[in-house]
C-alpha positions as CSV (number, residue, x, y, z in Angstrom):
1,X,28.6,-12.4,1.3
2,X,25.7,-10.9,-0.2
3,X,26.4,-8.8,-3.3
4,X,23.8,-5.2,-3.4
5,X,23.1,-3.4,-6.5
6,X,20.7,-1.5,-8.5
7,X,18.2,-2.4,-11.7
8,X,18.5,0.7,-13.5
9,X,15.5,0.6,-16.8
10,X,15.4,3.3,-19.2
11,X,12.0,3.4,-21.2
12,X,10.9,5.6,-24.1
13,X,7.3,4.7,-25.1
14,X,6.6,4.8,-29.1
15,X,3.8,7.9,-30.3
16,X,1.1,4.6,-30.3
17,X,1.5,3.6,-26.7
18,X,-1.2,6.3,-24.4
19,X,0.1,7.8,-21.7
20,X,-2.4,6.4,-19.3
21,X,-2.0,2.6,-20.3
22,X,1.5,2.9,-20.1
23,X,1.2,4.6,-16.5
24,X,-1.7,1.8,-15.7
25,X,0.9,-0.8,-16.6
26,X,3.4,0.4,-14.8
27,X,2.1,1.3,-11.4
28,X,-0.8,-0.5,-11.0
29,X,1.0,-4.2,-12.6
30,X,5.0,-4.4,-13.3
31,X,6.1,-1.8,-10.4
32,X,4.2,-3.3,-7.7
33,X,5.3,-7.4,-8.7
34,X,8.9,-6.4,-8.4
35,X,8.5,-4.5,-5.3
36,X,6.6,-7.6,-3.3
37,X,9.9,-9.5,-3.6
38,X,11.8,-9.5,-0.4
39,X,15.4,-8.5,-2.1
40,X,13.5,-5.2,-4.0
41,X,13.4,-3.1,-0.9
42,X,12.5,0.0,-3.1
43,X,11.3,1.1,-6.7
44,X,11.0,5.1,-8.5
45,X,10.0,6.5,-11.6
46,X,11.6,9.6,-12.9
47,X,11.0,11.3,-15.9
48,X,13.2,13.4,-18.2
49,X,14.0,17.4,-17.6
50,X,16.9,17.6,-19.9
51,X,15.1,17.4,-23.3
52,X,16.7,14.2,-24.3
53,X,15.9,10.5,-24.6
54,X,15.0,8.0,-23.4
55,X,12.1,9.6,-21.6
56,X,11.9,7.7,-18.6
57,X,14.1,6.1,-16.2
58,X,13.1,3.5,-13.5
59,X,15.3,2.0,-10.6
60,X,15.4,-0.4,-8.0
61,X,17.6,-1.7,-5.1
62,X,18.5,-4.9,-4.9
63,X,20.0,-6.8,-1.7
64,X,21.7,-9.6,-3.2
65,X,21.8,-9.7,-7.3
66,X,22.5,-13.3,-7.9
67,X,18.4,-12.9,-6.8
68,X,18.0,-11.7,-10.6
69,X,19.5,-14.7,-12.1
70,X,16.9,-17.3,-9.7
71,X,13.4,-18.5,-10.6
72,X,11.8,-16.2,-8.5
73,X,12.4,-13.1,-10.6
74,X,13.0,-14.5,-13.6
75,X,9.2,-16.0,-13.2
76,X,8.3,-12.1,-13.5
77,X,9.3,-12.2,-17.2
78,X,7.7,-15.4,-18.1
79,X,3.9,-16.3,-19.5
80,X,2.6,-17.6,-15.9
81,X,3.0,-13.9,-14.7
82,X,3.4,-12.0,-17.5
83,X,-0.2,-11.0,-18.6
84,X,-0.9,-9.9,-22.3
85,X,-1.2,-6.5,-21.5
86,X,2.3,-6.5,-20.0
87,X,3.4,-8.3,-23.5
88,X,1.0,-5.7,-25.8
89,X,2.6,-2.2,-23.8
90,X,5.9,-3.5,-23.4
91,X,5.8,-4.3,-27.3
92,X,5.4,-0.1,-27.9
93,X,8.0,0.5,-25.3
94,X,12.3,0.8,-26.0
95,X,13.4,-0.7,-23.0
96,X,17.3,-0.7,-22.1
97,X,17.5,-2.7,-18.8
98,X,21.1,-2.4,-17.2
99,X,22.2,-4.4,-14.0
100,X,24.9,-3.0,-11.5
101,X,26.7,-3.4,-8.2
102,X,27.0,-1.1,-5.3
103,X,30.3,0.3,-4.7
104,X,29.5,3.1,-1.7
105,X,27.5,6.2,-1.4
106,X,27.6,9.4,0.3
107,X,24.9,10.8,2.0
108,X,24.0,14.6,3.9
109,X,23.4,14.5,7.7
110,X,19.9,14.9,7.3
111,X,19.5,12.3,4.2
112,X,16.4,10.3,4.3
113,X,15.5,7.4,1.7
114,X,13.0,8.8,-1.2
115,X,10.9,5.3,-0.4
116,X,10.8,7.0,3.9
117,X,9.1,9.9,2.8
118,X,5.8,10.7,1.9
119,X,5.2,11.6,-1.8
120,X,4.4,15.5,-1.2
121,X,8.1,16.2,0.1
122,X,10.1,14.0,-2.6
123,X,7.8,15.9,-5.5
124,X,10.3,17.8,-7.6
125,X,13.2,16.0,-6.5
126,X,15.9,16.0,-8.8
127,X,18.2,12.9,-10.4
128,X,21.5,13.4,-12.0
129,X,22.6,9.5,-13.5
130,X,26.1,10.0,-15.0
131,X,26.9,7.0,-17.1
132,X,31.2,6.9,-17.9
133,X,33.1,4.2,-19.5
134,X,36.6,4.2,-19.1
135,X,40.0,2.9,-20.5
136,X,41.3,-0.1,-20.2
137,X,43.9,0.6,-17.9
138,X,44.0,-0.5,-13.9
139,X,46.3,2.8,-12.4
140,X,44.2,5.0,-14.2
141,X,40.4,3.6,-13.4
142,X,41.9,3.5,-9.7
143,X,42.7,7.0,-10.0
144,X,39.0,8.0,-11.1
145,X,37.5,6.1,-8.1
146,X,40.1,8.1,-5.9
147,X,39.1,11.2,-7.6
148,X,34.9,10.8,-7.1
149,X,35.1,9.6,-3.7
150,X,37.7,11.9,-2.4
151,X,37.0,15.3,-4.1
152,X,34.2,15.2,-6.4
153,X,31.4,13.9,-4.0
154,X,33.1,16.0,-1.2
155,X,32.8,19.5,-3.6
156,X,29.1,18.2,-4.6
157,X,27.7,17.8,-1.3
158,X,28.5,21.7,-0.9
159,X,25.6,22.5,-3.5
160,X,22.7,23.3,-2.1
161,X,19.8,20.5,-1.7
162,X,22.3,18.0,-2.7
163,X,21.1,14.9,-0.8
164,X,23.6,11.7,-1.5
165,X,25.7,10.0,-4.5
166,X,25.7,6.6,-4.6
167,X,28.4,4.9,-6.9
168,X,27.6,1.6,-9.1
169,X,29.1,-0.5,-11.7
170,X,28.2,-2.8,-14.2
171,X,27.1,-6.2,-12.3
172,X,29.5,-9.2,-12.1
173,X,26.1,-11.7,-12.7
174,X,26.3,-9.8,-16.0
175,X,29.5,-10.6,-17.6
176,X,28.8,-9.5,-21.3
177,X,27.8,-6.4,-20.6
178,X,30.4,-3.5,-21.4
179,X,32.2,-2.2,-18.2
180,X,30.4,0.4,-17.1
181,X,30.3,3.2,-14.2
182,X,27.0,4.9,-13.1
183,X,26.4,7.6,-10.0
184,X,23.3,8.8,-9.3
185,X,23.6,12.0,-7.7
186,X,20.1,13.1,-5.9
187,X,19.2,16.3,-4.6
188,X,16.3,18.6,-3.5
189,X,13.6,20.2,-5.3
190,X,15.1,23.3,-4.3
191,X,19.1,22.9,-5.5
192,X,22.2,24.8,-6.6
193,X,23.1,23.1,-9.9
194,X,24.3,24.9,-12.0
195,X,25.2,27.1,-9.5
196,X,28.7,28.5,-8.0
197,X,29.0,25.5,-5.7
198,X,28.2,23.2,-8.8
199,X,30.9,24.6,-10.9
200,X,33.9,24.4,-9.3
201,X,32.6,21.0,-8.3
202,X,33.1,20.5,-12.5
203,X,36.4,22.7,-12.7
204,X,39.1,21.1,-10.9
205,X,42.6,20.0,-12.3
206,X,42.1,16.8,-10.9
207,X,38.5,16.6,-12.8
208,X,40.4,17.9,-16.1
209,X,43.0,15.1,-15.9
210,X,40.7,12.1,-15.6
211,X,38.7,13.8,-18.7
212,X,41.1,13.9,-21.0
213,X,43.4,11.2,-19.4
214,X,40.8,8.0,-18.3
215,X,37.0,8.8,-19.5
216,X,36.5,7.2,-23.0
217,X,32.5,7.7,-23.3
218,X,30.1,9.9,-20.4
219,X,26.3,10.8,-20.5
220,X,25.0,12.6,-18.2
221,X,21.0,13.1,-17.8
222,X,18.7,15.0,-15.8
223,X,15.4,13.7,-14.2
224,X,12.7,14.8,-11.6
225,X,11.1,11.8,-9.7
226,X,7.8,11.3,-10.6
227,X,6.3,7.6,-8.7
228,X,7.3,5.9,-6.1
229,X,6.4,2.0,-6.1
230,X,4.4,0.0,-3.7
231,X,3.9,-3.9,-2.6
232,X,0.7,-3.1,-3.8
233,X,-0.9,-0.7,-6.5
234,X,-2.6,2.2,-5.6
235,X,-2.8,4.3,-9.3
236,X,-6.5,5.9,-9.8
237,X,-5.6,8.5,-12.3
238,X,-4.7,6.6,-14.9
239,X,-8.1,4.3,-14.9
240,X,-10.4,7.6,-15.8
241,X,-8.7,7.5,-19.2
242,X,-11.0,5.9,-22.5
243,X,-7.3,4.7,-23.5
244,X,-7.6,2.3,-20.8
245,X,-9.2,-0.6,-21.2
246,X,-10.8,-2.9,-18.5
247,X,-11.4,-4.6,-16.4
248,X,-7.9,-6.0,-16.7
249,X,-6.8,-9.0,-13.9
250,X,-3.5,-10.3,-13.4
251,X,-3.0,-14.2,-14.0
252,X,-4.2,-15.1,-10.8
253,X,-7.1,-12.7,-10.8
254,X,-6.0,-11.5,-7.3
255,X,-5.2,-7.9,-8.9
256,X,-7.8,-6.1,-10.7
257,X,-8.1,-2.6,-12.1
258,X,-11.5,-1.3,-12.8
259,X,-11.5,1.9,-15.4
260,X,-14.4,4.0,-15.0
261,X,-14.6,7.9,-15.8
262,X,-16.5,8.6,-12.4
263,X,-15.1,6.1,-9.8
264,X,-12.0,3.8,-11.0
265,X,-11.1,0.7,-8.1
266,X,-8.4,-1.3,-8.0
267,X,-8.2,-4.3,-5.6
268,X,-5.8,-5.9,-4.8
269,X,-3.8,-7.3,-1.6
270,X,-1.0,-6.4,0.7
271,X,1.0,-8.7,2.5
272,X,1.6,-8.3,5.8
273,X,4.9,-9.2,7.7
274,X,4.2,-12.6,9.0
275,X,2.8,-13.6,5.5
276,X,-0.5,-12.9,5.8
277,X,-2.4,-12.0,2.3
278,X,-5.0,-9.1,3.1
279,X,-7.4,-9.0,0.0
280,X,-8.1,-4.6,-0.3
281,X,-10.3,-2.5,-2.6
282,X,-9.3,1.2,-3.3
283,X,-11.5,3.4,-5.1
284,X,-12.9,7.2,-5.0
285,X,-10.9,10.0,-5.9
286,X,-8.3,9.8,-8.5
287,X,-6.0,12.5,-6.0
288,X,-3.4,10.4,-5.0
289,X,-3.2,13.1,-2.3
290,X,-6.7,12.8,-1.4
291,X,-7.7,12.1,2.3
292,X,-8.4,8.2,2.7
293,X,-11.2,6.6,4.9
294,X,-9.9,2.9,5.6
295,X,-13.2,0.3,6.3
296,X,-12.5,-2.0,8.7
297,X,-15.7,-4.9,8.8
298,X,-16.4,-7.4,11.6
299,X,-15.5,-11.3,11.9
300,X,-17.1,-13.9,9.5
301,X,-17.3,-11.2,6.5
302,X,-16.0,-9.1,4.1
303,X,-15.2,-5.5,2.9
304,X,-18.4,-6.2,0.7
305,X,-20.6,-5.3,3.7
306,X,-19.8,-1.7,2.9
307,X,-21.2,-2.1,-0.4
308,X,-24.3,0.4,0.2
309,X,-22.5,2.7,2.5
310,X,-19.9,3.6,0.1
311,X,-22.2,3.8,-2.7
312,X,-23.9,6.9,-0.8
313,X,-20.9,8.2,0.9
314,X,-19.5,8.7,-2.5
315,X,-22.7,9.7,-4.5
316,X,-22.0,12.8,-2.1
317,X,-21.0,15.8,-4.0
318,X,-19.2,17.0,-0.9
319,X,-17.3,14.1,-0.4
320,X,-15.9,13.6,-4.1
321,X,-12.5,14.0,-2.7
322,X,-12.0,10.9,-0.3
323,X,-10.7,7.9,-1.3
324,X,-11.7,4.8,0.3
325,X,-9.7,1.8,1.0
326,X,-11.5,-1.4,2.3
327,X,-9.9,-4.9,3.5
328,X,-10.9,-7.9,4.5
329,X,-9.9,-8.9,7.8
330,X,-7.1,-11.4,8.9
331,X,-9.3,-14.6,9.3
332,X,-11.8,-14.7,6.3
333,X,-9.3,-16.5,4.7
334,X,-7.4,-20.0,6.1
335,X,-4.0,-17.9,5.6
336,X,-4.1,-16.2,8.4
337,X,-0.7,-16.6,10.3
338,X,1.0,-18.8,13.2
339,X,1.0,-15.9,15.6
340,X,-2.1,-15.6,18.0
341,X,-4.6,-13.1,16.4
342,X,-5.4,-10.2,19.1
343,X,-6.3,-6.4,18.6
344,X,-2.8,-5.4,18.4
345,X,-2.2,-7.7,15.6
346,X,-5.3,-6.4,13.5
347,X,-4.2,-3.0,14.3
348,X,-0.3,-3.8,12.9
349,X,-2.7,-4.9,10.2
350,X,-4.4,-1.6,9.3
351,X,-0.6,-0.3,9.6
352,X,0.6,-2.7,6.8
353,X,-2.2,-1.4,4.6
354,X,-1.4,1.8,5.0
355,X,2.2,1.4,4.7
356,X,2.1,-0.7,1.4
357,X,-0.2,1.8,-0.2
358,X,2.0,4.8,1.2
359,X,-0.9,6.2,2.8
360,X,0.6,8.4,5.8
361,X,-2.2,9.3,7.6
362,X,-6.5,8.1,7.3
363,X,-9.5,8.3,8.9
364,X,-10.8,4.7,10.3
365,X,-14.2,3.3,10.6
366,X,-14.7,-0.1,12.3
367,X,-17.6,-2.2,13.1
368,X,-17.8,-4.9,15.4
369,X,-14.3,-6.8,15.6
370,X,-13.3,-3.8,13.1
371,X,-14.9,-1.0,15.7
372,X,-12.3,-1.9,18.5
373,X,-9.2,-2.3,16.0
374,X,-9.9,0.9,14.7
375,X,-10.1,2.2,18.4
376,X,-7.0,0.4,19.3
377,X,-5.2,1.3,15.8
378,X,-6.0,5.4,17.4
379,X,-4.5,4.3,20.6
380,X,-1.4,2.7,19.3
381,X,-0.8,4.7,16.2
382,X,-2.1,8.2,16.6
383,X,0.3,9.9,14.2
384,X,-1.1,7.7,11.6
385,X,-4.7,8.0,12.2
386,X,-6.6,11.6,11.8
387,X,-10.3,10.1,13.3
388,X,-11.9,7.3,13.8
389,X,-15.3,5.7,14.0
390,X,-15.9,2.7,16.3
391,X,-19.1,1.2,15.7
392,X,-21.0,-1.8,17.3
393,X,-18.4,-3.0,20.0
394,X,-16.8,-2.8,23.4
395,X,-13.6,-1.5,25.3
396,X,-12.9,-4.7,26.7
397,X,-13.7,-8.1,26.6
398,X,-13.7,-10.9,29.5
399,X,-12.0,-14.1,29.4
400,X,-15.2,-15.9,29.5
401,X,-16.3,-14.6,26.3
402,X,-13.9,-17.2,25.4
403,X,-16.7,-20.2,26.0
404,X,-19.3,-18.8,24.1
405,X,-16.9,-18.2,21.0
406,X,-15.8,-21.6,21.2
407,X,-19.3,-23.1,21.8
408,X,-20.1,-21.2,18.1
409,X,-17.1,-22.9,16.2
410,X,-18.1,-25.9,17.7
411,X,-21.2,-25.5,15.9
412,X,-19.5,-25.1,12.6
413,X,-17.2,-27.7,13.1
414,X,-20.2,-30.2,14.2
415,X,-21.4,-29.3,10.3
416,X,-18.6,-29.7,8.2
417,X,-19.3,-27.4,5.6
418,X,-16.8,-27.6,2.4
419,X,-16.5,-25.2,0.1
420,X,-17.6,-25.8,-3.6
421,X,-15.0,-24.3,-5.0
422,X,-11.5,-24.3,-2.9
423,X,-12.6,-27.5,-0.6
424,X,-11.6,-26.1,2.7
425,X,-13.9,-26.2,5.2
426,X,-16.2,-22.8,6.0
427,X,-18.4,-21.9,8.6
428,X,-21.8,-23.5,6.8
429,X,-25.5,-22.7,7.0
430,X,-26.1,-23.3,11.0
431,X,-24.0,-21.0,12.4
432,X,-24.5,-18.1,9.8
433,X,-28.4,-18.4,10.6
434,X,-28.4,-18.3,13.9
435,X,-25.2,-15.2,13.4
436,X,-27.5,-13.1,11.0
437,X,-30.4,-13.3,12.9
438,X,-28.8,-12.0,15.9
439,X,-26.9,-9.2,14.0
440,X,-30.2,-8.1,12.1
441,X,-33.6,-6.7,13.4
442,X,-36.8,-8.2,12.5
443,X,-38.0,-5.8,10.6
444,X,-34.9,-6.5,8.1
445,X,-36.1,-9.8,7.2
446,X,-39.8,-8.6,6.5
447,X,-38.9,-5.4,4.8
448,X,-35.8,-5.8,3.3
449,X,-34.6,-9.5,3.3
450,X,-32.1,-9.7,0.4
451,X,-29.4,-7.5,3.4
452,X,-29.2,-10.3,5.8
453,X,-29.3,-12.9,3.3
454,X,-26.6,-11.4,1.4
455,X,-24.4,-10.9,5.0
456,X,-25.2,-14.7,5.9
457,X,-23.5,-15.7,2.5
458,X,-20.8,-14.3,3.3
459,X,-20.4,-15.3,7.0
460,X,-21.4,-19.1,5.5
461,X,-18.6,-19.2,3.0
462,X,-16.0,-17.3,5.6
463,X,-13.2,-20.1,6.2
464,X,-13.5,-22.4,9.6
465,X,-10.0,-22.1,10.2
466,X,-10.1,-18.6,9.5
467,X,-12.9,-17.8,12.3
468,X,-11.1,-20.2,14.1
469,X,-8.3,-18.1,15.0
470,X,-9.8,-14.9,14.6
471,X,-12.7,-15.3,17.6
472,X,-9.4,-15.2,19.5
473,X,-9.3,-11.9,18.9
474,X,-12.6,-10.8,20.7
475,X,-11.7,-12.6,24.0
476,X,-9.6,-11.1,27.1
477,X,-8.6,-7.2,26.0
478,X,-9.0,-4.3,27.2
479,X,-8.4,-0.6,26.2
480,X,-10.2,1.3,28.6
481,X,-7.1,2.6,30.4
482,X,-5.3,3.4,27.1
483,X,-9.1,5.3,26.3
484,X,-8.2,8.1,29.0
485,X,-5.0,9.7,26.9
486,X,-6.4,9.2,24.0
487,X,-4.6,11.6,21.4
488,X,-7.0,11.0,17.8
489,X,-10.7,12.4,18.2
490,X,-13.4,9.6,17.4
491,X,-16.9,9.3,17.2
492,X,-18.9,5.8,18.8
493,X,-21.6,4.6,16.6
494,X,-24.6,1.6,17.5
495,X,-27.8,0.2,16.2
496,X,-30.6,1.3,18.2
497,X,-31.4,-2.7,18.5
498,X,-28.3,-4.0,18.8
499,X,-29.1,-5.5,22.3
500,X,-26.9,-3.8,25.3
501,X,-24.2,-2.2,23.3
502,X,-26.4,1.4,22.7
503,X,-25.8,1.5,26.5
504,X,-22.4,0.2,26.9
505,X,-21.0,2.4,24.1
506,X,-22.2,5.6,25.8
507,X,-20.1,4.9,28.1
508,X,-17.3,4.6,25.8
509,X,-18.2,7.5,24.7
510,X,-17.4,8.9,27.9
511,X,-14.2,7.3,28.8
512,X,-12.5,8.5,25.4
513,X,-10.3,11.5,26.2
514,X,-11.8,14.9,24.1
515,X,-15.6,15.0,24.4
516,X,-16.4,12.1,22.0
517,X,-20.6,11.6,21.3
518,X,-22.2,8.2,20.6
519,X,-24.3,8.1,17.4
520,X,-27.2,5.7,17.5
521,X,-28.7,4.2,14.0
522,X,-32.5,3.7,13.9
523,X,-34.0,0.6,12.6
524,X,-30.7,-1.3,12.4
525,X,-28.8,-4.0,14.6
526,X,-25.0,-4.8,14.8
527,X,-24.8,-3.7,11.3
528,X,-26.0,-0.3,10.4
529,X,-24.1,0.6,7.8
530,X,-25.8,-2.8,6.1
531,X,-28.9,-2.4,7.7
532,X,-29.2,1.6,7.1
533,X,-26.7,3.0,5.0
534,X,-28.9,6.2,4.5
535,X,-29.2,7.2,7.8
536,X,-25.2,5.8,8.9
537,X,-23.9,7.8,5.6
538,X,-25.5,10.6,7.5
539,X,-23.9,10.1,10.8
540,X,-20.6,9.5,8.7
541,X,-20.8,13.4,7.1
542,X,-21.6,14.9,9.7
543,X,-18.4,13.7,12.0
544,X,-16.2,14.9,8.9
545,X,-17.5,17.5,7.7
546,X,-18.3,19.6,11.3
C-alpha cells in the first residue's frame, strides 16, 4: 500500500545570490524537473510574512515516498542532471530539506487544490506550517493527535478564509531524522487570524494541557504563496535581469532560457499524457498574467515558420503585452504516440500545453494542419480559448484524401533519407521540393528565395515516421456541424494563391456561428505568415485589437 507524503524545503539565499538567478533557477530548472515525475502531482513556493528565517519555503506532494529513495529522483541530485548552475546557486543557498508522511487533512466544503486554480485567485494566500516535537511518551502523543483532529482543526475551520489542515509526520524512509509533527494550515487571502474565531481556537483547556503536558519544542511560521510549479517552465521575469546570465541549457539542451532586457524565451517541452514530448518556445511579455497567443504550424514543419511573424507582431508597440507560446506539432518528431493521430488528438494537444504552462485561457492561430486544430480546439474547448485564427485549411476532409497522402509518403519512403545527425529516417529532398513548391507562389522563389528554401529544410529533415502518422490526421473529419454552435469568435485567413482554399474558406467563414470574415493575404500561398508576414501581422492586429 502506497505510502503519500510531502517534501517540505526551506531555503534562505546568502546576500551574494541575486534575486532573479535564484528565481531563474528555481522556476525555470529545479521546480519544473521535480514536477515532470509522475509521483510529484504538485509543487509551491511561499515566502516569509512573519519577519523570520529561513525566507522561503517550498513543498511538494508525493504519492508514494519510497519514490524518493529510487533512481529516478535521486538522478535529480546527481551530475547527469544536475547542471552547474544548479551546483553554483545551490552553493549560496541554506537549504533544510525535511521528508514526511501524510496522516489526514481537513478540508472546507468549497476547498479547491492551490495547483486547480489559476494563479490570480491563490495570490495572497496564506500558509501557517507548525513544526512540534513531542515527548517521548505513547498515551500522551495519542492524546495530541486526539486533540488536533477532534477540536483544534474543528475550532480552526470557523476562522474566516480558513481553507484545509493537512497533518504530516516525519517520514518512515527517513529513519534518522528526529520525530517530528508538521500541519500546514492554508487559508484565504482574505482570513480571520488573529481574529476572535482564531483565538479561542488557541485558548482551550484541552490546548493548555498538551502545552505544558506533551509539546517539547513548536515553531510556528507564516507565509503567503508566491509560485506555483509546472511540468514545464514558464518564468519571463526573471530573464530581463543583467544578474542573469545566458543562454543557460539543461544537460540535454532540451530546456533553454534566453535572458534578454527586451524579449527573454524560454523553450522547452511539455509532455503530453500518452508520452508524447512537444518541443515549445515562450517568449514576449514578462506578465505572467499577460494574454497568450498559442501558434499552431502545419505538418512537415516547425514553430520556426513563425519566425518573421512574431518578430513584427512583437516589434508592435501596441502589442507589448502578449506573450506568445509556439509548439511543434505531434509528428515532426518519431515520438509521437501509439494512438491514431486525428484533430481531436492535436486539439488535447494544445490543452496539455496550456495546462502544463497554467495558461487558463489564449488566443489560437493555426495554419494548415494547425488552422483546423485550432478550429476544432474552439469547438471542443471554448472555455479555454478567447479567439482563434484558422488559416489555410478546410472544415472537413474526405476519406480519399487518404490516397494522395499516402502516394506522398510513398515518395519519401521510395528515398530513404537518414538524418546526419540522429539516423532516423526523414522525409528527404523529393518530397519537400515538390511540397514547397506547391505551398509557395512563384514570385517567392524569384524575389525572395531564401523563405521557401528555408521551409523546405525543415519539411526535409521532418521525421518519416513522424509524417507518417501525422497525414492521418488530415484524412476523414469533419467539423462543419460542430461550426453552427460555435461559442469562441474566430477569424479565417488564406493566401490569395493558395489554389481553391480562398474560395472554400469563405465559406467557412459563413458556416461559423457569430458573423466571422475571411482575410485574404496578397502575394502569398499556403503560408502567409512565411510568405508575408507584413501584410498577415496586419490582418493579425486588426482581429485583436477591433
Amino acid at each position: 500500500m502506497a505510502t503519500p507524503g510531502l517534501l517540505y524545503v526551506t531555503m534562505h539565499p546568502r546576500p551574494s545570490l541575486p534575486a532573479a538567478q535564484f528565481h531563474d533557477w528555481y522556476n525555470s530548472e529545479h521546480g519544473p524537473l521535480r514536477l515532470r515525475l509522475p509521483f510529484v502531482t504538485n509543487g509551491f513556493r511561499y515566502r516569509a510574512v512573519d519577519g523570520e528565517e529561513p525566507e522561503w519555503v517550498a513543498w511538494y506532494d508525493i504519492t508514494e515516498m519510497e519514490e524518493l529513495t529510487r533512481e529516478t529522483y535521486l538522478a535529480l541530485r546527481e551530475d547527469g542532471i544536475k547542471t552547474p548552475r544548479e551546483k553554483a546557486t545551490m552553493a549560496q543557498i541554506a537549504v533544510d530539506r525535511r521528508l514526511y508522511d501524510f496522516l489526514g487533512e481537513q478540508k472546507a466544503a468549497d476547498y479547491t487544490p492551490l495547483e486547480d486554480q489559476p494563479d490570480t485567485t491563490v495570490a495572497g494566500s496564506v500558509l501557517v506550517a507548525v513544526s512540534t516535537t513531542l515527548v517521548d511518551d505513547a498515551d500522551k502523543e495519542a492524546d495530541y493527535n486526539r486533540w488536533y483532529t477532534e477540536e483544534h482543526i474543528p475550532m480552526l475551520s470557523r476562522v474566516p478564509g480558513w481553507r484545509c489542515s493537512r497533518r504530516f509526520v516525519t517520514a518512515a524512509i527517513d529513519p534518522k531524522a528526529p520525530r517530528e509533527y508538521l500541519t500546514l494550515h492554508e487559508y484565504k487571502a482574505t482570513n480571520g487570524l488573529g481574529g476572535p474565531e482564531h483565538k479561542a481556537a488557541m485558548d482551550t483547556p484541552w490546548r493548555t494541557r498538551i502545552v505544558n503536558d506533551t509539546i517539547t519544542s513548536q515553531r510556528r511560521r507564516v507565509f503567503e504563496w508566491a509560485y506555483t510549479f509546472g511540468p514545464a517552465p514558464r518564468e519571463l521575469s526573471s530573464l530581463t535581469s543583467k544578474d542573469v546570465a545566458g543562454p543557460w541549457s539543461s544537460n540535454d539542451g532540451r530546456t533553454r532560457t534566453l535572458p534578454s532586457p527586451t524579449r527573454p524565451a524560454v523553450e522547452s517541452f511539455v509532455t503530453t499524457a500518452d508520452g508524447v514530448d512537444l518541443p515549445y518556445r515562450l517568449e514576449g511579455s514578462t506578465d505572467p498574467h499577460s494574454p497568450v497567443i498559442v501558434l499552431s504550424n502545419s505538418i512537415l514543419v516547425d514553430y520556426a515558420i513563425w519566425d518573421d511573424f512574431v518578430n513584427a507582431f512583437l516589434a508592435d508597440p501596441r502589442n507589448q503585452g502578449f506573450r506568445i507560446l509556439r509548439y511543434s506539432t505531434r509528428g515532426r518528431l518519431q515520438a509521437c504516440g501509439k494512438q491514431p493521430i486525428n484533430i481531436d488528438v492535436l486539439a488535447s494537444d494544445i490543452i496539455a500545453l496550456l495546462d502544463a504552462l497554467r495558461i487558463p485561457q489564449a488566443t489560437l492561430i493555426g495554419v494548415s494542419l494547425g488552422g483546423v486544430t485550432v478550429l476544432n480546439t474552439a469547438l471542443r474547448y471554448p472555455t479555454r480559448v478567447t479567439r482563434f485564427i484558422s488559416c489555410d485549411t478546410n472544415s472537413s476532409s474526405p476519406e480519399s484524401n487518404r490516397k494522395a497522402w499516402n502516394d506522398r509518403v510513398a515518395v519519401a519512403e521510395r528515398e530513404g533519407a537518414v538524418s546526419t545527425t540522429t539516423q532516423e529516417t526523414i522525409v528527404g529532398d523529393e518530397l519537400a521540393e515538390v511540397t514547397v513548391r506547391r505551398w509557395f507562389t512563384p514570385e517567392s522563389y524569384e524575389t525572395q528565395p531564401h523563405l521557401p528554401a528555408q521551409v523546405k529544410e525543415l519539411v526535409r529533415t521532418n521525421s518519416l515516421e513522424g509524417f507518417r502518422q501525422s497525414v492521418q490526421a488530415l484524412c476523414a473529419y469533419d467539423v462543419r456541424e460542430q461550426m453552427a454552435q460555435a461559442q469562441v469568435p474566430g477569424l479565417f485567413v488564406a493566401g490569395n494563391s493558395d489554389g481553391v482554399l480562398p474560395k472554400t474558406m469563405q465559406q467557412m467563414a459563413a458556416d461559423l456561428k457569430g458573423d466571422a470574415e475571411l482575410k485574404l493575404i496578397p502575394k502569398a500561398g499556403h503560408l502567409p505568415m512565411v510568405e508575408n508576414a507584413p501584410a498577415f501581422t496586419q490582418v493579425v492586429n486588426e482581429f485583436l485589437h477591433k
